[in-house]
N, C-alpha and C positions, 0 to 999 in steps of 0.2 A: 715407856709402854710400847706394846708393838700393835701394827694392824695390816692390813692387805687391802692393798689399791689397786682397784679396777680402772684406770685410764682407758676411758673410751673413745673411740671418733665422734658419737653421736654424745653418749651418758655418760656418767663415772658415778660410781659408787665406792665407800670406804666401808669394810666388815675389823671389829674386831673377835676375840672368842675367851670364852673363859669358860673352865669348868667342861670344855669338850662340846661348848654351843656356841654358836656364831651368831652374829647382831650387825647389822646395818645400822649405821648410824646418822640421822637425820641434818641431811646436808642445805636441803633449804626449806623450812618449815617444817614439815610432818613428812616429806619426802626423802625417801632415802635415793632418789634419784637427781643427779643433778646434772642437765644438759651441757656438755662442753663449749661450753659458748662464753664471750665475752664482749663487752659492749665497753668501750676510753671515751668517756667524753671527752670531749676539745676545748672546751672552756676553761673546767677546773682540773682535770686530771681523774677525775676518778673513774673507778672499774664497776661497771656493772656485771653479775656474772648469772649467768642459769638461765632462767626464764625470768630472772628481771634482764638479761640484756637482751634477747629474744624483744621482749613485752618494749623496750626502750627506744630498741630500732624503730620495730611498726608502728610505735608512736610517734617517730617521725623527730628522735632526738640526733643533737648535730655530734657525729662522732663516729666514730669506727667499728662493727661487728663483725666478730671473729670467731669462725666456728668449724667443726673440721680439724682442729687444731695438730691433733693426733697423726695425720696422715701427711703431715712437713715432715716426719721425721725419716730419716732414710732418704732422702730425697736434697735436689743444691736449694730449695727453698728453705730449711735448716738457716742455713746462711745468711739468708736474706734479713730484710724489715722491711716493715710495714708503716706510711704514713701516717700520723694524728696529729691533726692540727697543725703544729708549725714541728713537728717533732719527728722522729723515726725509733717504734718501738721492731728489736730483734724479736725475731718470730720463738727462737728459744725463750725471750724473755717472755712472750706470752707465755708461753706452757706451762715457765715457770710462775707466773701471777695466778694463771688457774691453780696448778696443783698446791703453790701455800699457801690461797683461797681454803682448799676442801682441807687441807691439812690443820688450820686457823680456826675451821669452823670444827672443828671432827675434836680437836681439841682445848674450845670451850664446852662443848656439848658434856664431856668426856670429866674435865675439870683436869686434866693430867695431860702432860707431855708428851707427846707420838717421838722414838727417835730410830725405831728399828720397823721394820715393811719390807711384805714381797710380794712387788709389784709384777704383778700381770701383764704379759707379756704376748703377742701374735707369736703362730708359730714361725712365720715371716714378716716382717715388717717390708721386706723390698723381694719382689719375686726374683728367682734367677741370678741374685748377685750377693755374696755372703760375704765380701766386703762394705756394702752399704747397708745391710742385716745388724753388722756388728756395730759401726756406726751410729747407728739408731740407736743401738741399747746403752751404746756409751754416751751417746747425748743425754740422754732418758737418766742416765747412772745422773751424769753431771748436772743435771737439774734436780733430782732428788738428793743429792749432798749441797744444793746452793739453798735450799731451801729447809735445810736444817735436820734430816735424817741420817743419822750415823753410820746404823749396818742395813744394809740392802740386798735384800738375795730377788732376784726374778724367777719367776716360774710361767711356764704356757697356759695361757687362756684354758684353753679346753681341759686340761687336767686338775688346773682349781674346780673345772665344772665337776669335775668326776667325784673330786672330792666330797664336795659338796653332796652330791646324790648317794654315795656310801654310806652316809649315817641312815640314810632312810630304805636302804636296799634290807631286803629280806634271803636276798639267795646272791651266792656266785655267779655272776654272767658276765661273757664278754661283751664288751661295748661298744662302738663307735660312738664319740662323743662330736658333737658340730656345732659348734661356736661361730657365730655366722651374725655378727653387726653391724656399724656402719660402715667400716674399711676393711673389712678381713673377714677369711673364712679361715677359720680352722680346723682342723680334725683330728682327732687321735682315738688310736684302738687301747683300750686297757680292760684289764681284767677289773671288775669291780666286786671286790668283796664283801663278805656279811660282815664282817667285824670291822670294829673301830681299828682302823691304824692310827691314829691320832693327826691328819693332816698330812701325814709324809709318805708316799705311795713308793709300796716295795720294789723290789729294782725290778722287778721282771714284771709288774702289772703296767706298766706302760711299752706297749710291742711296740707302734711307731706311732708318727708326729707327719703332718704335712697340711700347709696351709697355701694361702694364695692373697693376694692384695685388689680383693673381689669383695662388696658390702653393699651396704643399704644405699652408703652416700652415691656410691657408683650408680646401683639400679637410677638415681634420682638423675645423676648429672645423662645419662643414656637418654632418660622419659623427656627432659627436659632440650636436649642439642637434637633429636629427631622430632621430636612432638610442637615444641614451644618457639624452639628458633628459628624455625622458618619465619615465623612470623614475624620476626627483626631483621630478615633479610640474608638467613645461611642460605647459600647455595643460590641466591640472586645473582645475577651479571649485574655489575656495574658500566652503564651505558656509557660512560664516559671515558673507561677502561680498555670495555672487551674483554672484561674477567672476573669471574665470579668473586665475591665478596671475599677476603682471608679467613679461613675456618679455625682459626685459634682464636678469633675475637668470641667467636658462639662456644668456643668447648670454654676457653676461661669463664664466659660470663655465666656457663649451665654446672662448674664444677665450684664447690663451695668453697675451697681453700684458696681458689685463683681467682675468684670477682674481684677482693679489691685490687689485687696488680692491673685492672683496667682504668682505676681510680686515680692511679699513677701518671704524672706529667709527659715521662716518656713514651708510658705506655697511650696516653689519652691523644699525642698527634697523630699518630697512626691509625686509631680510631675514625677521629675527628675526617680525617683524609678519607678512609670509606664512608663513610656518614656521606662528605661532603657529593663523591662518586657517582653515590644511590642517585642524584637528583634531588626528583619528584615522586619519588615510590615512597609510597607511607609506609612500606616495612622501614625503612631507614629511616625514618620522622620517629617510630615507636622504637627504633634501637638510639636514635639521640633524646629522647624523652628519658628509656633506661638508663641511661651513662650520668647524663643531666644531673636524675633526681637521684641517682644510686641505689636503686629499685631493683637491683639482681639479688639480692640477698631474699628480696619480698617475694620477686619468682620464686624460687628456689623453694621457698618456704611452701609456696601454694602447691609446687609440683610434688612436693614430698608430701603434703596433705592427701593431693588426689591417687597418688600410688596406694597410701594407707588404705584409703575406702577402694582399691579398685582388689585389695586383701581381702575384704569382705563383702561387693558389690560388682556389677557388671558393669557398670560406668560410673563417670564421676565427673564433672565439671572444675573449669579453672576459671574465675571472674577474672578476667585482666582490663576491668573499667580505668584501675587507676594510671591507664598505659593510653586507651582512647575508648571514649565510650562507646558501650555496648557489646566489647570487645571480649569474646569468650572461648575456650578451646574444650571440648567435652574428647573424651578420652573413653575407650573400650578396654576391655580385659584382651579382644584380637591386640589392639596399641600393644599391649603390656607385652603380652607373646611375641609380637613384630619385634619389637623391643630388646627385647633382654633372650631373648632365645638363645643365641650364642651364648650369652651370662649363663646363661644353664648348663648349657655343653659344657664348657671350664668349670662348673660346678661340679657336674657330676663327673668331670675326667677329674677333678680333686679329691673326690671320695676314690676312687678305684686307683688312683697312687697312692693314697694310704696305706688301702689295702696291701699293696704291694709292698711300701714298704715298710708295712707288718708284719709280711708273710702270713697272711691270713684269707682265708676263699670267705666272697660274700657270703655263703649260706652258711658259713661260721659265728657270723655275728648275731648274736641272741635280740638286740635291741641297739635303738638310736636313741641318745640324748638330744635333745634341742634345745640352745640356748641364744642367749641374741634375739634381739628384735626383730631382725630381718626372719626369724624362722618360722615366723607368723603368716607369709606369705605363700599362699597356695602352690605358687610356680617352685618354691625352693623348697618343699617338702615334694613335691614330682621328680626335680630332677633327684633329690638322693633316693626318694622309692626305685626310680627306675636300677638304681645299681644296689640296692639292699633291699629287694620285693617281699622276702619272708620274714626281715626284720622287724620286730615291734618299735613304734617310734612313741617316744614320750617327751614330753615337755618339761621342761626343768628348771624354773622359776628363770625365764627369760633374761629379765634386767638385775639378778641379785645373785645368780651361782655360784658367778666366778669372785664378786670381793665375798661372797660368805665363805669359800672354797677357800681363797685367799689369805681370810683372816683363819682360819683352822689351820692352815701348815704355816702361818706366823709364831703360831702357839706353841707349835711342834717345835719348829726351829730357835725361838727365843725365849719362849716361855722358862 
């Protein structure tokens, strides 16, 4: 049987379709969402995955979470492994324990054998380099054949989205479609049809393609190395030095895929050496409490919580009691702007390269698709108004476009 896989940074969703209707398939209880994440015990070996490993960490179990997974690829952390226990799991080996997770589960649910998928795919996986673009996809290929899928075709995020929205379009319009999650923004212009093409989009309704390695995880790791880390001591002078603290200790421990390489022996003397530096300054008491208890993962968590409400709120609070009492950071929607405003500019100089190379003038485009979580955030519907002002912008089932997208030109293709 065939289906189409949404690998996400943040979620993953699996669709398949029959009959010319797509279905989401319930990957952890009643949800068809399931959060890229993974939690190795140390003890016995097992994997916890979704929001049981999320739930496993904060409960304070001894073992490794892994999350972000998505955003190794293209990159020499590919390569790398990760620590568990007395062990070293390859970081492709993760991806690959996630993806035959949702394939294992997608195929008891199912009662039938998954062996053909067309996995979704960023329109860039690495900005600016189309040999480590290609890379990626071959990694990605080699893990979807180690874990048991036969034929494999990929397709772009955003044009499963488009898919997707065709069955339910009433008229011809051009589109910008923006696929905008937790590691990537995508875009693409296409023509979107009334009629059913069955999944497979005519040669000429997709004008152009152009993405960026810009997401939700990024907004988080920014809120968190300017907002959060000072208060562990980025940008302190170490008195003992004459030099302010090293800034890759604050960007790994504020970025999701790099916290645990600080967990690391070689990486933790180094640490250890600025910790030691700080003195008597309790930022460096609350960045060796961090390291200690392995509580970036917990930041992390809290900062992407209070981004969410500052989506729909003017402020938002971070408790960081369990760092030193009474300890708190309250955050404004100014932070968020302070913040990510550059993220913007590259957002929106990402839609007007599309544009380009569409060959397409903004006031050409009838409407904006929004897909991805991140496109829930006030600031990232600003910056693409600002370069599509007369376009109509609609929302298009966020977390489920692209695998229903996905599984519809499975259908086309293998059916």
């Amino acid at each position: 049987m065939f289906c189409g896989l949404d690998f996400g940074t943040s979620n993953s969703t699996l669709g398949v379709a029959q009959h010319g209707q797509a279905t989401l398939v319930p990957l952890q209880h009643q949800n068809t969402t399931l959060p890229s994440a993974l939690f190795y015990h140390e003890d016995n070996g097992a994997i916890d995955f979704g929001r049981d490993a999320v739930a496993t960490y904060l409960d304070g179990g001894d073992g490794r979470l892994m999350r972000s997974i998505k955003s190794v690829l293209g990159t020499s952390l590919a390569k790398e492994s990760t620590q568990v226990g007395n062990r070293r799991v390859p970081l492709k080996s993760v991806i690959a324990d996630f993806i035959g997770e949702v394939k294992c589960r997608a195929e008891q649910h199912l009662g039938t054998e998954l062996d053909s998928i067309v996995q979704g795919r960023p329109v860039h996986f690495v900005d600016g380099d189309s040999k480590a673009d290609q890379a990626a996809e071959n990694t990605l290929l080699e893990i979807l054949s180690s874990v048991g899928f036969k034929n494999i075709k990929f397709q772009f995020e955003p044009v499963a989205a488009a898919r997707h929205f065709e069955r339910s379009s009433a008229g011809e319009r051009l589109a910008m479609v923006a696929d905008i999650g937790g590691g990537t923004s995508d875009f693409s212009v296409i023509r979107i049809a009334a009629h059913d093409r069955g999944g497979v989009p005519a040669e000429d309704s997709v004008l152009g393609n152009f993405g960026i390695r810009l997401g939700g995880t990024g907004f988080d790791q920014k809120l968190n190395f300017w907002r959060i880390m000072p208060l562990l001591g980025r940008g302190v002078m170490l008195p003992k030095e004459r030099m302010a603290a090293p800034n890759w200790i604050f960007h790994d421990l504020a970025t999701w895929s790099q916290i645990n390489l600080l967990y690391q022996e070689k990486t933790m003397r180094d640490v250890r050496w600025a910790i030691d530096a700080g003195g008597e300054d309790i930022r460096f008491r609350r960045l060796e409490r961090t390291i200690d208890r392995r509580l970036g993962h917990q930041i992390a968590t809290d900062v992407e919580a209070a981004k969410i409400t500052l989506s729909e709120s003017t402020a938002a609070g971070i408790d960081l009691s369990y760092l030193e009492a009474n300890l708190r950071q309250d955050l404004t929607l100014d932070d968020l702007h302070d913040v990510l405003d550059d993220s913007m500019d590259r957002l929106a100089a990402a839609v007007e390269e599309c544009l380009v190379m569409s060959n397409v003038a903004a006031e050409a485009v009838d409407m904006v698709l929004l897909t991805g979580g991140s496109t829930e955030m006030p600031l990232v519907q600003e910056a693409i108004r600002k370069v599509l002002p007369a376009s109509v912008i609609e929302s298009c089932d966020k977390f489920g476009a692209v695998g229903s997208g996905l599984a519809l030109e499975a259908a086309a293709v293998f059916g």
